[in-house]
C-alpha positions in Angstrom: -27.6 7.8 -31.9 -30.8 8.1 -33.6 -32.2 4.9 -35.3 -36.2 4.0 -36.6 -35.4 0.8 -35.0 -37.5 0.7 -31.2 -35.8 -2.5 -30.2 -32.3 -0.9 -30.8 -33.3 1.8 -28.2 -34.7 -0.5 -25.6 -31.5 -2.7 -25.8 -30.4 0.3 -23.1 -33.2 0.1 -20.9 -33.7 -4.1 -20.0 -32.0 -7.1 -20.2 -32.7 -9.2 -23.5 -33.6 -13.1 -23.5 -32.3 -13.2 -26.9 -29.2 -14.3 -28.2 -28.9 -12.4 -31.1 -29.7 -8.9 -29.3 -27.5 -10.0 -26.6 -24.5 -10.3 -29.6 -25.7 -6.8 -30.9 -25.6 -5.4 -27.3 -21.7 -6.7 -27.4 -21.1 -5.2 -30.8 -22.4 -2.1 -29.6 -20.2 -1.6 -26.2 -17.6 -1.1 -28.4 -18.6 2.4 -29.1 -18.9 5.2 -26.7 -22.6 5.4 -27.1 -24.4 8.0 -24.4 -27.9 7.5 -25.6 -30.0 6.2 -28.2 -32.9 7.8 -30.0 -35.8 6.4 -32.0 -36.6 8.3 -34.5 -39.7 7.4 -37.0 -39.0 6.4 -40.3 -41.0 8.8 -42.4 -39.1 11.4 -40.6 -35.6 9.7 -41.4 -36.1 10.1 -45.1 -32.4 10.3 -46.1 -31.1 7.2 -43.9 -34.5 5.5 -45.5 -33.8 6.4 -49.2 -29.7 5.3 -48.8 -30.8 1.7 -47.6 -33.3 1.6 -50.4 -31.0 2.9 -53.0 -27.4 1.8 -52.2 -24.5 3.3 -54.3 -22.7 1.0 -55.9 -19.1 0.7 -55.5 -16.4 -0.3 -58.0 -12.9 -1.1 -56.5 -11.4 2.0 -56.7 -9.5 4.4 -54.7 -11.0 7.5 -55.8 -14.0 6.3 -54.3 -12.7 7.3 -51.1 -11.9 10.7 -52.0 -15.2 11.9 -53.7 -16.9 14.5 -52.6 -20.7 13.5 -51.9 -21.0 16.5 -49.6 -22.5 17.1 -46.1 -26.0 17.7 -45.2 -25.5 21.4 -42.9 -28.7 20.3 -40.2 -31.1 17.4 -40.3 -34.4 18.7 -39.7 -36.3 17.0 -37.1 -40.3 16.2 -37.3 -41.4 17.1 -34.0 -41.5 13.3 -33.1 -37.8 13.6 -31.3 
């Protein structure tokens, strides 16, 4: 997983005093996660622009079967 968020990546690496991160921790073990990533945000421009700018979504079924496409290779910045 790659994420901009540092605390998300340290989650892994010590134990938390804090409730909240220990109920994300839980959330998380749910999923077959090997490692976690930070990434900085100016070089996560996509995942930065989506959470800005959110699609919105009418209650449809062919909203499901759109075609938005698939980005072929995220390019990295050098700070991975």
């Amino acid at each position: 997983v790659y994420t901009d968020h540092c605390p998300l990546r340290d989650m892994q690496l010590k134990p938390s005093n804090n409730r909240r991160v220990d109920r994300i921790s839980l959330i998380l073990q749910q999923y077959n996660i090997k490692q976690i990533h930070h990434l900085s945000s100016k070089c996560n421009c996509m995942a930065d622009y989506l959470s800005r700018y959110p699609r919105q979504v009418e209650d449809d079924d062919d909203f499901i079967e759109e075609d938005f496409g698939v980005v072929p290779g995220i390019q990295h910045c050098g700070a991975v």
